[in-house]
C-alpha positions as CSV (number, residue, x, y, z in Angstrom):
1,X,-0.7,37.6,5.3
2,X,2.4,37.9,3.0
3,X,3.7,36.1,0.1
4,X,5.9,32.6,2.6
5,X,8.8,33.9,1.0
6,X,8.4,37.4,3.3
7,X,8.6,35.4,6.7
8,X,12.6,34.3,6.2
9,X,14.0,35.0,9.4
10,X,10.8,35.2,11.5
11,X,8.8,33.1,13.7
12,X,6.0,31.1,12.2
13,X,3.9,28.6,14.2
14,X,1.6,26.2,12.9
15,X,-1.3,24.6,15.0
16,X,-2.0,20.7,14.0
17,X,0.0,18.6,12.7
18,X,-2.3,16.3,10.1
19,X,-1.7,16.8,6.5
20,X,-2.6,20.1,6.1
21,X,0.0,21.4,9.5
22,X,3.0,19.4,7.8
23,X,2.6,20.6,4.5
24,X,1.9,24.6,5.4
25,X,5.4,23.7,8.2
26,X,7.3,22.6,5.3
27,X,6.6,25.4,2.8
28,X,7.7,28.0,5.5
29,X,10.9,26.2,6.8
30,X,11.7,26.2,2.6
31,X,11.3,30.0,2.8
32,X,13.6,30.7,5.5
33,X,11.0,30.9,8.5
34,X,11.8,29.8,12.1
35,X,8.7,26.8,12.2
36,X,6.9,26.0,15.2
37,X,4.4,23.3,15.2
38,X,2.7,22.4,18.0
39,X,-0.5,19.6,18.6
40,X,-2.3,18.8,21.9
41,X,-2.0,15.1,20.9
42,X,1.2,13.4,22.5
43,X,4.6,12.6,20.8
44,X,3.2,9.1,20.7
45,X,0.0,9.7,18.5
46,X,2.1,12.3,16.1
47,X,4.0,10.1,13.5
48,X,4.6,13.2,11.2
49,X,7.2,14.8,14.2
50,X,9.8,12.8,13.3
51,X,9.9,13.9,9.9
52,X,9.8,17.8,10.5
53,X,11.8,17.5,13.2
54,X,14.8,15.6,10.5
55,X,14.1,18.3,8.7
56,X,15.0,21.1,11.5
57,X,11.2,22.0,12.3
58,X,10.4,22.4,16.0
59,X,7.3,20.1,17.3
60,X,5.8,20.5,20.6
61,X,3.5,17.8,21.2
62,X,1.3,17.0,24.0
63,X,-0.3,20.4,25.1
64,X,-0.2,24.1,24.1
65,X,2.9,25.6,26.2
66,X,2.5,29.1,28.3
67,X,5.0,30.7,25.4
68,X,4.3,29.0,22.6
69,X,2.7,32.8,21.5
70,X,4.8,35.7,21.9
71,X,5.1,39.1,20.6
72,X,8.2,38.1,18.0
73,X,5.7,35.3,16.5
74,X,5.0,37.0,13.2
75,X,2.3,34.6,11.6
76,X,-0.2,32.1,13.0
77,X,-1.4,28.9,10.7
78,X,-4.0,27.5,12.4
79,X,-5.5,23.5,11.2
80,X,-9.0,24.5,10.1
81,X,-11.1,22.4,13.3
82,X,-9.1,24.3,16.1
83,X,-11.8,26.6,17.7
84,X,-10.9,30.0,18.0
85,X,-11.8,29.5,21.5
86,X,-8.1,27.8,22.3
87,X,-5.7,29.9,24.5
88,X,-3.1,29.9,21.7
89,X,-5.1,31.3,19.0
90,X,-6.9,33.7,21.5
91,X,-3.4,34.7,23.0
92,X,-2.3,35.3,19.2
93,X,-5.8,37.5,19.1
94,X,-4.9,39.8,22.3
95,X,-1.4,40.2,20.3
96,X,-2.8,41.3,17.1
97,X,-0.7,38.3,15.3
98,X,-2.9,37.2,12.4
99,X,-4.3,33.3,12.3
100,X,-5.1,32.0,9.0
101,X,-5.9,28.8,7.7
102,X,-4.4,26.7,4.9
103,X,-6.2,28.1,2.2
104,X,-4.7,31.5,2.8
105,X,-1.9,30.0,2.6
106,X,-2.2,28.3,-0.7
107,X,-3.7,31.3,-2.3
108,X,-0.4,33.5,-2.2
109,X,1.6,30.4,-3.7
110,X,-0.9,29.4,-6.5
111,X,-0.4,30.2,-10.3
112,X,-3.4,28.2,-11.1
113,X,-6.7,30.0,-11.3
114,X,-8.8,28.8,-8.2
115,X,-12.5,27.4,-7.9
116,X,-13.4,27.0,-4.6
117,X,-17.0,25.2,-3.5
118,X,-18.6,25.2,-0.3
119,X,-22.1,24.9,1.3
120,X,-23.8,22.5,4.0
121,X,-24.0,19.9,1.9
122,X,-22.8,18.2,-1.8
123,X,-19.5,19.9,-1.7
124,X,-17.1,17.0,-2.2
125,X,-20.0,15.5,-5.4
126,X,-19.8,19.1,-7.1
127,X,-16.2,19.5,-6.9
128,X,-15.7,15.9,-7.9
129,X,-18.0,17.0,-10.7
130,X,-16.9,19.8,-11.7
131,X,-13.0,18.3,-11.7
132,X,-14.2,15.8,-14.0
133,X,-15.7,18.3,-16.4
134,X,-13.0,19.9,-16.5
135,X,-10.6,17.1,-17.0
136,X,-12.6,15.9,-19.8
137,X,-12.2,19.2,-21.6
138,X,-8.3,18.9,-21.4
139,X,-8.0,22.0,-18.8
140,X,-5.9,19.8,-16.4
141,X,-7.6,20.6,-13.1
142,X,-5.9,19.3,-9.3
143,X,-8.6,18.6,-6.8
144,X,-7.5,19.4,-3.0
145,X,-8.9,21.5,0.3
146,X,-11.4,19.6,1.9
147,X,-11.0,16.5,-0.5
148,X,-7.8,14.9,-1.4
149,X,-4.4,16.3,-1.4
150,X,-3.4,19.6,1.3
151,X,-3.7,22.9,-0.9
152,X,-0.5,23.8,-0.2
153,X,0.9,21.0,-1.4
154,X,-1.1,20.6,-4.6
155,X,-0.7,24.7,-5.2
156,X,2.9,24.1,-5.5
157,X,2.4,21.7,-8.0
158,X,0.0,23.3,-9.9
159,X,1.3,25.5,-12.9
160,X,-0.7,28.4,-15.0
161,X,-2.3,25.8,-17.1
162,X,-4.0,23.5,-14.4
163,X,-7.1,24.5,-12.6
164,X,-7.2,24.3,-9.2
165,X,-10.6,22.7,-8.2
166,X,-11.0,23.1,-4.6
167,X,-13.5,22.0,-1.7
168,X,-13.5,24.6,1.0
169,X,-15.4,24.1,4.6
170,X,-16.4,27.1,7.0
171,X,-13.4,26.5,9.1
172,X,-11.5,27.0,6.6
173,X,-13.1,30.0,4.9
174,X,-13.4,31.8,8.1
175,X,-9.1,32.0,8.2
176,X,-9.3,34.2,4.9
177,X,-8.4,37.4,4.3
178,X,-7.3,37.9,0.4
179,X,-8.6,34.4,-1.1
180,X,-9.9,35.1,-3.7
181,X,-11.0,32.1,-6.7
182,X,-11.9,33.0,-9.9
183,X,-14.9,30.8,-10.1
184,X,-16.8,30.4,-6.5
185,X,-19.7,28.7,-5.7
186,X,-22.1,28.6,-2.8
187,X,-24.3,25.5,-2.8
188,X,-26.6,25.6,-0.2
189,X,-26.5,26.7,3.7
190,X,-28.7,24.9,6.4
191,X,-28.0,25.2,10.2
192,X,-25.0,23.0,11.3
193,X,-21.4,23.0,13.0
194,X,-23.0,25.8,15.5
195,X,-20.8,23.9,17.9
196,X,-17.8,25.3,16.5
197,X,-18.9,28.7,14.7
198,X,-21.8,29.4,17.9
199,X,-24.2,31.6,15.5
200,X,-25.3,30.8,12.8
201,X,-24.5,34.9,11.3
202,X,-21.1,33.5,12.2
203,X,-21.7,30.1,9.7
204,X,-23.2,32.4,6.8
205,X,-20.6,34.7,7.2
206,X,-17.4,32.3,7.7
207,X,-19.0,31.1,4.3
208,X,-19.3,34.1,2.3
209,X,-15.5,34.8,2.8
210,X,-15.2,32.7,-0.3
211,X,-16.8,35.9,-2.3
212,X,-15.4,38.5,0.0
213,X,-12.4,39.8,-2.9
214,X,-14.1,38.5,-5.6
215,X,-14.7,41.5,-8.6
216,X,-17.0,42.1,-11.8
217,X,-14.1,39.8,-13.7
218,X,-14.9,36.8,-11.1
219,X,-17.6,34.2,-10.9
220,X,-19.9,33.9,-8.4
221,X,-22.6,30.6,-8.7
222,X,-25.3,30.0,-6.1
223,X,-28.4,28.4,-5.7
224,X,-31.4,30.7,-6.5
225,X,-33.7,28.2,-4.4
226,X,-31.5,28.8,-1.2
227,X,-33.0,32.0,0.9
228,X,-29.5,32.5,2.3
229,X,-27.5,32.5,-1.3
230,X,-30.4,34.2,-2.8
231,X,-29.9,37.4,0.0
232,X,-25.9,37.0,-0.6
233,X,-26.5,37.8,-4.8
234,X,-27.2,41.1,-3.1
235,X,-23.7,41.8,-1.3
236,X,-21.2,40.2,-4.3
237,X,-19.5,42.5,-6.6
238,X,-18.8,39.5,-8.8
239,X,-20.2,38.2,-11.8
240,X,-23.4,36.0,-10.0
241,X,-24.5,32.9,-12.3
242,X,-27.8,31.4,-10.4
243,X,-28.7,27.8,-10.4
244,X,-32.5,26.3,-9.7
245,X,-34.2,23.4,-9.7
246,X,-37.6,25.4,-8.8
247,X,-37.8,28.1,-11.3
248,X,-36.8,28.4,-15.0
249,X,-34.6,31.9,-14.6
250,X,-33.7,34.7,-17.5
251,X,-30.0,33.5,-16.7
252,X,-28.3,31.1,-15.3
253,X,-28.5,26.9,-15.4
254,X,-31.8,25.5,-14.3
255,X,-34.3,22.1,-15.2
256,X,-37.2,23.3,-17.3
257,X,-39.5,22.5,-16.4
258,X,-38.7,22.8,-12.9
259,X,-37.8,19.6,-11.2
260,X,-38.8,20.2,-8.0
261,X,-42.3,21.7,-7.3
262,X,-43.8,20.1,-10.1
263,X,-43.7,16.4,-11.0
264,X,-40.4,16.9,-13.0
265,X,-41.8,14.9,-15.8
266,X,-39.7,15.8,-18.8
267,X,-37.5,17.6,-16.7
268,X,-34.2,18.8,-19.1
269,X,-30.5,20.6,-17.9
270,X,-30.9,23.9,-19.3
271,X,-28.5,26.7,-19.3
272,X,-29.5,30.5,-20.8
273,X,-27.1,33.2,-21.7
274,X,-27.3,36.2,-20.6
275,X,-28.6,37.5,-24.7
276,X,-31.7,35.0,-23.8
277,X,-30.6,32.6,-25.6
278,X,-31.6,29.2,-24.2
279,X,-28.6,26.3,-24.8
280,X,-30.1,22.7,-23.7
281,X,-27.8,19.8,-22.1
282,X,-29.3,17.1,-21.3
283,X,-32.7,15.3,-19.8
284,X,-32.2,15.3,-15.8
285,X,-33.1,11.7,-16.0
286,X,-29.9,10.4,-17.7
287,X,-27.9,11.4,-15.0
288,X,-26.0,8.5,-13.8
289,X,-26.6,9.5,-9.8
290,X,-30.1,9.3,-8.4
291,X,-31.9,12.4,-6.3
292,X,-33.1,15.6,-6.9
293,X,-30.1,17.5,-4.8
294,X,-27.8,15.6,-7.0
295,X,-29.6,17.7,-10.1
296,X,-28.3,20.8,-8.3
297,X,-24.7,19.6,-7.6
298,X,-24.8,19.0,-11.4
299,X,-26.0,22.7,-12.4
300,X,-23.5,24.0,-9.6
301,X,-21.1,21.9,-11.6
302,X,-22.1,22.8,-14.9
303,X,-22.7,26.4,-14.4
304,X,-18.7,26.5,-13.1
305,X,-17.7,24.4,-16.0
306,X,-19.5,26.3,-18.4
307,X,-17.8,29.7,-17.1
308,X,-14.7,27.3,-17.8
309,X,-15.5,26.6,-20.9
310,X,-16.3,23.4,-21.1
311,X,-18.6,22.6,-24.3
312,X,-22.4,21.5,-23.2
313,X,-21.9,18.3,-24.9
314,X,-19.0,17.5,-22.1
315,X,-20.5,18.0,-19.3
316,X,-23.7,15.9,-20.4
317,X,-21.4,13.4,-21.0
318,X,-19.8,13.5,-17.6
319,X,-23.2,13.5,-16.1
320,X,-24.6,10.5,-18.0
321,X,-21.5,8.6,-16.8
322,X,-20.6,9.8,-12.8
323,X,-21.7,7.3,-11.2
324,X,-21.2,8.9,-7.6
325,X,-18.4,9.6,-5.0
326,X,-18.0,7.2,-1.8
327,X,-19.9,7.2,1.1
328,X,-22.5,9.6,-0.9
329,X,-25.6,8.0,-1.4
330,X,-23.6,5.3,-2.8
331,X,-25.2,1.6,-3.7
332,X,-23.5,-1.2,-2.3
333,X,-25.5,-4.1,-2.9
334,X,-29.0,-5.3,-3.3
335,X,-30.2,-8.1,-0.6
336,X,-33.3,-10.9,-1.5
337,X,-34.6,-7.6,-3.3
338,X,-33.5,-5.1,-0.5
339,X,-31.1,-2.3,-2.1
340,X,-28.2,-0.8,0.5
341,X,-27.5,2.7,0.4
342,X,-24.3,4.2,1.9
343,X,-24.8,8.1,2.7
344,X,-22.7,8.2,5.6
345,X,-21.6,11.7,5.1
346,X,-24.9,12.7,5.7
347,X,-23.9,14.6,9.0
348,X,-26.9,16.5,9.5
349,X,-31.0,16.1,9.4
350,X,-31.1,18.5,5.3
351,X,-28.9,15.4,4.7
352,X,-30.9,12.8,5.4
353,X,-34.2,14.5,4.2
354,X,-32.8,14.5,0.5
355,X,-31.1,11.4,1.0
356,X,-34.9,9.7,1.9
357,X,-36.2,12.3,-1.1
358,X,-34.5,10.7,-3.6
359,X,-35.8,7.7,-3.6
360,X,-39.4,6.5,-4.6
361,X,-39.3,3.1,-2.1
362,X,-39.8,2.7,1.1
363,X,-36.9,3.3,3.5
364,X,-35.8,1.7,6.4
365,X,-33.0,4.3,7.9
366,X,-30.0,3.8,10.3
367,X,-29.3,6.9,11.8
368,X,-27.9,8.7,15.1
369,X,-24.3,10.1,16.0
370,X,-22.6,12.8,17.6
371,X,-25.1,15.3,20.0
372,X,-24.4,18.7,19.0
373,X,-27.7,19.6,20.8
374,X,-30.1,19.8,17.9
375,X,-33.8,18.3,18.4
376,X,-34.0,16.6,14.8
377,X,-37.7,17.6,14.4
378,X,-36.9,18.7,11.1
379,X,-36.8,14.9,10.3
380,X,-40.4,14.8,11.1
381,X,-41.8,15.1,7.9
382,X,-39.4,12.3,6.2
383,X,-40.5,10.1,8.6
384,X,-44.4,10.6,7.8
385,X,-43.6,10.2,4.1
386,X,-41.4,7.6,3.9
387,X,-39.7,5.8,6.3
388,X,-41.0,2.8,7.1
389,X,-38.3,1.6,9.8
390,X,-35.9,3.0,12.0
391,X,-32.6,2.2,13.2
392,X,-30.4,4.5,15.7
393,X,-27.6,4.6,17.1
394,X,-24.8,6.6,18.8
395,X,-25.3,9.6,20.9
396,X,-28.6,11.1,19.1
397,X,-30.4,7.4,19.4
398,X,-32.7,9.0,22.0
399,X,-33.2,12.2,20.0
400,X,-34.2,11.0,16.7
401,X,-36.2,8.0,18.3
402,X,-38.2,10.6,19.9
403,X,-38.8,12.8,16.6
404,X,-39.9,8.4,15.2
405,X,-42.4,8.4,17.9
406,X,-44.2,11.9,17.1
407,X,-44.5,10.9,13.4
408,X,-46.2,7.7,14.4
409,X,-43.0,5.1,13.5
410,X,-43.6,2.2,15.7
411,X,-41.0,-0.3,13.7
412,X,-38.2,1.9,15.7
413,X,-35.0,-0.1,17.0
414,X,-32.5,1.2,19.1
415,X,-28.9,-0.9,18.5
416,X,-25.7,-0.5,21.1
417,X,-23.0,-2.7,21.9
418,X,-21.2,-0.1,24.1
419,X,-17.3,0.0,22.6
420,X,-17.9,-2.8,19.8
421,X,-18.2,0.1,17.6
422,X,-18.2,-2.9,14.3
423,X,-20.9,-5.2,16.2
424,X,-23.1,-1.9,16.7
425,X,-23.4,-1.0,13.0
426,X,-23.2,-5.3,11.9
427,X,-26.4,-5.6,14.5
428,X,-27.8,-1.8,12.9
429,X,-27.5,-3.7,9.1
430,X,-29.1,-6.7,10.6
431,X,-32.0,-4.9,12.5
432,X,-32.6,-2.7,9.5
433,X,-32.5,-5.6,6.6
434,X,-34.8,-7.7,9.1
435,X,-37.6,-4.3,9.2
436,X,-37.3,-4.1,5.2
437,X,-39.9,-5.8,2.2
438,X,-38.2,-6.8,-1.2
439,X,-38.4,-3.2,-3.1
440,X,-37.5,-1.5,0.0
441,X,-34.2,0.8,0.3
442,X,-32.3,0.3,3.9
443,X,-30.4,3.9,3.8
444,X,-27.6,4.7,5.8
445,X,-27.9,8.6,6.2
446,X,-27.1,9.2,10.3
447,X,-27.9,13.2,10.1
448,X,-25.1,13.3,12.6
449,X,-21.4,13.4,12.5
450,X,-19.4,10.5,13.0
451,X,-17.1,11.4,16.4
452,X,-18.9,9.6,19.2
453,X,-18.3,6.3,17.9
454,X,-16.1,6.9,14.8
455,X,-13.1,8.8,13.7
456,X,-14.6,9.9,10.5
457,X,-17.5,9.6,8.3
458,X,-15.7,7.7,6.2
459,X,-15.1,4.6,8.7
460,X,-18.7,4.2,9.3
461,X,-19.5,4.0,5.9
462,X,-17.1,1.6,4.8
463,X,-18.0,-0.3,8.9
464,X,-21.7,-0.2,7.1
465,X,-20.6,-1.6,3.5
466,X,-18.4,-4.6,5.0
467,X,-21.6,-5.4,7.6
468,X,-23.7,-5.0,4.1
469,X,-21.4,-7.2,2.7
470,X,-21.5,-9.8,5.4
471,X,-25.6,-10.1,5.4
């Protein structure tokens, strides 16, 4: 796409209302476009029509009309969880109009320099992270994408001496065409939202948009213990800064000696130039958040900081200090010597593993959600190790007390209430507290997302604190 300012005069129209639709509708109708915006949702469930509409913005709510996309449509701004698979976006596909998300968007209206962060799992800790970091080093950073404020929005505030710090998702990513950050970071990739992308070369590759225009003067950081990032080093003209908790590399930000595939003892935050020269930060074990993938958010996190700018003696001291993000493997309260663990946005089985991993207890785990027709056997080994007690619910209850049964879990309880989506989780709290010993962790981590029985992630976690909270 074009700069918004190269649209005055012609047909725009945006798909999904939410935050991100009314901020990307309201940057084109300022730059002269003719705005369409159109949900499936009814008038009645879209409170943000009224307000584009005051504004001289069509809305079409309640379906996707036969001419909604035409030939004269120059530009289609799809919201990111739309499937391609939608006649409107498929009509604008037989058309050759071009269907971008958000982030393309932003991109063309942004003076900051960009970092964008994606991968299955940790994004919104390491951006959080990272922001922080950067924001104790005076460098001014906005957070948005898939975490806080719409990019649009927050890249017309932003000016050439912020940073924007942004959290990016495969939908979004796969919209792209000439985003390109400065600093970009690939975390990890492990087989999930196949419902929406079908393949998984269609996941990887949605993903790897974030290095697609990337050169020699760009950063590229991703995890040299991932098979996927490792094979992606391979294909990126930028700058590639590895991170590992496994090995101790000739560059890059790594725990020597390695954390995981030894016992870790000792283990220190290490980061060495690319001269050889080895620069220490800190001992893994005064970081503030508990786990093992939390040690690779923070040398995903450091290595971007670091390529920032940021002094070593910051970041340690960010580490030290961070204490978490909500509804990540957050503590809520301890229980006649039981601790409560919220990891809600643990929405698939590599979730949960290294949610279980990073503790030493025993764990008694709620879990189950939305079907998206995986088997969960991957869960098998967890369960061996360390879970002493299961809870599931939701749509997966079936599936996951199946994979229970094959690792020899007989304290296994299945909790549903049918629509008394609060009395589910309150009797899931209650079930689980009852299965645990004083020293024992119960763990929320549901390796499933939220949408059968919740509207988001975050609703069950904070369903699970208050039931926590009631014990």
């Amino acid at each position: 796409m074009k700069h918004p300012s190269a649209y005055r005069g012609l047909p725009v129209v945006v798909l999904g209302l939410a935050r991100s639709g009314v901020a990307v509708a309201k940057l084109f109708h300022e730059h002269g476009a003719i705005v369409t915006v159109n949900d499936r949702k009814p008038r009645s469930s879209c409170p943000e029509a009224d307000e584009l509409e005051a504004l001289g913005i069509s809305v079409v709510c309640g379906g996707h009309p036969a001419g909604l996309i035409h030939e004269g449509v120059a530009l289609v701004v799809k919201n990111p969880g739309i499937p391609y698979s939608i006649d409107p976006v498929e009509r604008a596909r037989v058309l050759g109009i071009e269907t971008v998300t958000e982030v393309e968007v932003a991109y063309h209206i942004c003076r900051a320099p960009m970092i964008g962060i994606t991968g299955s799992n940790g994004k919104t800790t390491t951006t959080t992270l990272t922001a922080r970091m950067l924001e104790e080093a005076g460098l001014m950073p906005i957070v948005a994408g898939n975490i806080g404020r719409a990019l649009t929005e927050a890249a017309l505030s932003a000016g050439e001496d912020n940073r924007m710090v942004v959290e990016l998702s495969s939908f979004q990513l796969k919209g792209t065409r000439d985003f390109r950050p400065t600093i970009a970071c690939l975390l990890n990739v492990y087989e999930t939202h196949l419902d929406y992308h079908g393949t998984m070369d269609d996941y990887v590759a949605s993903k790897l948009k974030l290095f697609a225009n990337q050169s020699e003067s760009d950063t590229a950081v991703l995890n040299w213990d991932d098979p996927v990032c490792r094979k992606a080093m391979q294909q990126i003209s930028a700058s590639v800064v590895p991170f590992s908790i496994r090995e101790e590399l000739d560059f890059g930000v790594f725990t020597s000696p390695p954390l995981a595939g030894g016992s870790g003892e000792g283990s220190r935050i290490v980061y060495r130039d690319r001269q050889g020269q080895l620069h220490p930060i800190m001992a893994a074990a005064e970081m503030g958040i508990p786990g093992s993938f939390n040690v690779e958010n923070a040398l995903a996190a450091a290595a971007m900081a670091l390529a920032s700018g940021v002094p070593a003696e910051v970041i340690a001291k960010v580490l030290k200090q961070f204490r978490g993000v909500e509804h990540r493997l957050e503590y809520v309260r301890t229980v006649g010597g039981v601790e409560f663990y919220n990891n809600s946005k643990a929405t698939n089985p590599a979730a949960t593993i290294k949610s279980i991993e990073a503790f030493t207890q025993s764990v008694v785990l709620i879990a189950g959600g939305l079907d998206r027709g995986m088997d969960y056997m991957e869960l098998l080994p967890a369960f061996q190790r360390q879970v002493k007690g299961l809870v599931v619910i939701g749509e997966t209850r079936d599936k996951i007390r199946k994979v229970a049964g094959l690792a020899g879990l007989t304290n296994v309880k299945t909790v549903d209430t049918g629509e008394q989506v609060q009395d589910t989780v309150a009797e899931a709290v209650r079930a689980a507290y009852a299965m645990a010993a004083p020293g024992d962790v119960v763990l929320l981590s549901p390796a499933c997302a939220s949408w059968d029985m919740f509207p988001s992630y975050e609703e069950r976690g904070s369903m699970f604190k208050q039931s926590v909270h009631n014990l």
